[in-house]
N, C-alpha and C positions, 0 to 999 in steps of 0.2 A: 320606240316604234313610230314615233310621228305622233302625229296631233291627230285625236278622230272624230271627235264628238261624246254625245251620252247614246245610253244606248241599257234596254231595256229586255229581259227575255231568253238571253243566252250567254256566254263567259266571253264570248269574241265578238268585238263590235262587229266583222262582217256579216256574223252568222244570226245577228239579231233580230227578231220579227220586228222591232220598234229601231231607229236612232233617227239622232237630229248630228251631220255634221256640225263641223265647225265654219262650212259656210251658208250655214240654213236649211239646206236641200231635209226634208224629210221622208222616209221609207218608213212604209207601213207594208208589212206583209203577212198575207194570213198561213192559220199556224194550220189549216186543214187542206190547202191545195199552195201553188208558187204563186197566186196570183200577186202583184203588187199594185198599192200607191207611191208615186213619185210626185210631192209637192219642191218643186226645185226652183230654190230660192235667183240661182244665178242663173239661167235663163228665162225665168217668169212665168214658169208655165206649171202643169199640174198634168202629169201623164201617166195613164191605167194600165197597166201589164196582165195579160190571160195569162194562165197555168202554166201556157208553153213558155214565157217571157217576152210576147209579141207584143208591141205596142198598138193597145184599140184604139185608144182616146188619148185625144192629147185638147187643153185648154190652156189657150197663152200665146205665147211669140212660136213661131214656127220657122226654126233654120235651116234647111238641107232637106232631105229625103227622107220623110215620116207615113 
């Protein structure tokens, strides 16, 4: 299936509350709402996801329409 990463929480890397790809990027997501963390290695930035999946915060490089 490809290359994914580790990955911590669940049997499928997608469905994981923790992983780190295999190109650094890491997602932290809580296991009591969808909120997430997005520390992402290949754009530099570090961006907060609400419940809905909306991006609130974003810290780093800014490309496009955030």
């Amino acid at each position: 299936t490809g290359r994914q990463g580790i990955w911590l929480g669940a049997k499928r890397f997608t469905d994981a509350p923790f992983s780190v790809d295999m190109d650094g990027n890491m997602l932290l997501q809580s296991t009591v709402s969808s909120a997430k963390l997005l520390i992402d290695a290949v754009n530099s930035r570090i961006v907060v996801y609400d419940e809905n999946g909306v991006a609130r915060v974003l810290l780093g490089r800014h490309d496009g329409g955030f």
